[in-house]
Backbone as numpy.savetxt, mean C-alpha at the origin, in Angstrom:
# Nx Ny Nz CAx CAy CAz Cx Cy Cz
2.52 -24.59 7.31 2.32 -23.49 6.40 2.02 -22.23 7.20
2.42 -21.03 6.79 2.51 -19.95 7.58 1.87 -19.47 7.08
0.50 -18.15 7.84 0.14 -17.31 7.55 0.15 -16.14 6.61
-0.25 -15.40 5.19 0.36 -14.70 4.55 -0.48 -13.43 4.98
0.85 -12.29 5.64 -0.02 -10.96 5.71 -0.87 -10.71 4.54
-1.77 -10.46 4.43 -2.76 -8.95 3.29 -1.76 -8.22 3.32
-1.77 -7.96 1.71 -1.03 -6.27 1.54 -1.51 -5.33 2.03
-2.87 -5.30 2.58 -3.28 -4.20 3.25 -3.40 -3.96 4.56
-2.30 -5.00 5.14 -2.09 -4.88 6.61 -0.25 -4.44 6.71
0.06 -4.49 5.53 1.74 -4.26 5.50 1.74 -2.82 5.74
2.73 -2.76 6.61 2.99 -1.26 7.15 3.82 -0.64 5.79
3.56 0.55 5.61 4.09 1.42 4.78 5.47 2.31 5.12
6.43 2.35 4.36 7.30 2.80 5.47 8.11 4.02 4.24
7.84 5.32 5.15 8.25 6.93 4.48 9.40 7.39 4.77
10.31 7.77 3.68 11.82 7.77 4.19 12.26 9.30 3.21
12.80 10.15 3.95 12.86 11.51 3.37 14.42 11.55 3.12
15.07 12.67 2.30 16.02 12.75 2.12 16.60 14.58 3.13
17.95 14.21 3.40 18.31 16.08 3.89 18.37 16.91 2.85
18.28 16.39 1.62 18.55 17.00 0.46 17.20 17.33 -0.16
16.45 18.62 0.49 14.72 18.92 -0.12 14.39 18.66 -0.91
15.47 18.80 -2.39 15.17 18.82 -3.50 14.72 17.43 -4.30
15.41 16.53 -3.14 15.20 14.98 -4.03 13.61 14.97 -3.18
12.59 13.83 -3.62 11.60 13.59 -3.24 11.57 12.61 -2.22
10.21 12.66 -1.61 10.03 11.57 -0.14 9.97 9.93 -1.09
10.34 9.04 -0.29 9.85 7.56 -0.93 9.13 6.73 0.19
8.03 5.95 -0.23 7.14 5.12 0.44 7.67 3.67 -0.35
7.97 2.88 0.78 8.17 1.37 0.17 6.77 1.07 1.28
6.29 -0.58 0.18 5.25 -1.38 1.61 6.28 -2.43 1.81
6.20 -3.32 3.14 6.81 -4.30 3.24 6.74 -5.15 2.41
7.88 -5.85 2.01 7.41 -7.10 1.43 7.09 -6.87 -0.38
7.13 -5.48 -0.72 6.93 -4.76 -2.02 8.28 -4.19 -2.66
8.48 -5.07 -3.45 9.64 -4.29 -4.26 9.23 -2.58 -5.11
8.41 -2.43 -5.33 7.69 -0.91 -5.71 8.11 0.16 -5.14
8.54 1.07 -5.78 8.62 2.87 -4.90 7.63 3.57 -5.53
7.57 4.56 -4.11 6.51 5.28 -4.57 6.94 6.87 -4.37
7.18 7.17 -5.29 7.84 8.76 -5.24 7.30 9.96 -4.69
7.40 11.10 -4.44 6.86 12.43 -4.46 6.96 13.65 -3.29
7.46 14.62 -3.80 7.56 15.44 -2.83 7.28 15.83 -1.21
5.92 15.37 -1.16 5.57 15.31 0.18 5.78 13.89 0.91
5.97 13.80 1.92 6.09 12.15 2.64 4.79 11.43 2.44
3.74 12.64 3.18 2.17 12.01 3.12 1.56 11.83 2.07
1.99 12.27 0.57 1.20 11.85 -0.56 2.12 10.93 -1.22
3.58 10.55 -0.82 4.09 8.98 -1.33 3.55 8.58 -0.65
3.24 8.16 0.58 2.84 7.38 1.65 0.81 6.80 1.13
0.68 7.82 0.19 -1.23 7.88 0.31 -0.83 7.18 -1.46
-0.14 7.28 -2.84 0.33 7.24 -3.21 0.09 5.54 -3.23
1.26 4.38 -2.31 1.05 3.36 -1.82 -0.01 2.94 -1.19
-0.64 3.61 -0.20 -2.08 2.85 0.37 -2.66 3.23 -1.10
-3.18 3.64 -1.83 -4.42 3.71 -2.90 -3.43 2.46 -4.29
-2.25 2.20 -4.77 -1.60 1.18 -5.11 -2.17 0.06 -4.67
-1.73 -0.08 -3.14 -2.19 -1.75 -2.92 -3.62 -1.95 -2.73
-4.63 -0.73 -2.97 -6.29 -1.15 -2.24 -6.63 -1.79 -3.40
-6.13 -0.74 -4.70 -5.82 -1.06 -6.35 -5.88 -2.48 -6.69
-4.35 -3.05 -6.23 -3.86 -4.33 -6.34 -5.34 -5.52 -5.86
-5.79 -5.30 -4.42 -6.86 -5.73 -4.18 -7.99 -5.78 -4.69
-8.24 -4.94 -5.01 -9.56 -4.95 -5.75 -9.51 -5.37 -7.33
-8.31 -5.25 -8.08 -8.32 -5.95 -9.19 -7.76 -7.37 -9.41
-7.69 -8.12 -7.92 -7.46 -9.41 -7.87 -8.51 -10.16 -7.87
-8.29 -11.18 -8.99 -9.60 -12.08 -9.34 -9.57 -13.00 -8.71
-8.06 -13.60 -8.26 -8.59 -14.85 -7.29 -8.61 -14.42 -5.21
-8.81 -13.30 -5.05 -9.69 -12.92 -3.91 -11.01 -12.98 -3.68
-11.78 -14.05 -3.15 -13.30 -13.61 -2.87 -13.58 -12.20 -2.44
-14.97 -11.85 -2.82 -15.73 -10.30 -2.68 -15.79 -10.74 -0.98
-15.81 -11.64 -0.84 -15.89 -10.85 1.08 -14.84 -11.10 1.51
-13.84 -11.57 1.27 -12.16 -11.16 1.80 -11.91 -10.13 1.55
-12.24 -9.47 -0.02 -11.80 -7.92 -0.39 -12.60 -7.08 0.30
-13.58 -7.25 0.60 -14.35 -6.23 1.63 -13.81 -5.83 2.95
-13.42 -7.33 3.19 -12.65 -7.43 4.41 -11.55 -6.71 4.87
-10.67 -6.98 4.01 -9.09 -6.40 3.89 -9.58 -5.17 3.46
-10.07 -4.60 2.86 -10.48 -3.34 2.51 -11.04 -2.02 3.30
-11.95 -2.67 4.50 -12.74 -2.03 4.83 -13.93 -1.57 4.86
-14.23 -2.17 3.74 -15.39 -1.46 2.92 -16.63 -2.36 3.47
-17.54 -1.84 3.71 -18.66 -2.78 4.16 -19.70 -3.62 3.08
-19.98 -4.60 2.74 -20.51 -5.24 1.82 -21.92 -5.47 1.38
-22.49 -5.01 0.25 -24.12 -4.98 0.09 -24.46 -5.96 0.17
């Protein structure tokens, strides 16, 4: 059985168009989801705040894995 990345270790990946007018897109690996919007860095922020989302409203994650994967330090 193989290891499953955290979504919150999947690299995010920002892909612009030559055409200004269309918007930047953020895919995460492994995520069928787009994440739209003008600037690269707010699709890109856009997706990281999505998957912290996804994490934290997962019920079958223990509170200290989500802390974990998160960052967040635990009371």
């Amino acid at each position: 059985m193989s290891a499953i990345t955290p979504i919150t270790q999947r690299a995010i990946h920002t892909y612009t168009c030559t055409d200004l007018t269309k918007p930047a897109l953020a895919i995460i690996d492994g995520c069928p989801w787009l994440f739209y919007d003008p600037s690269p860095l707010r699709a890109k922020k856009k997706a990281d705040e999505w998957r912290r989302d996804m994490v934290r409203q997962d019920k079958l994650i223990p509170a200290k894995t989500k802390a974990e994967w998160l960052g967040e330090a635990q009371a």
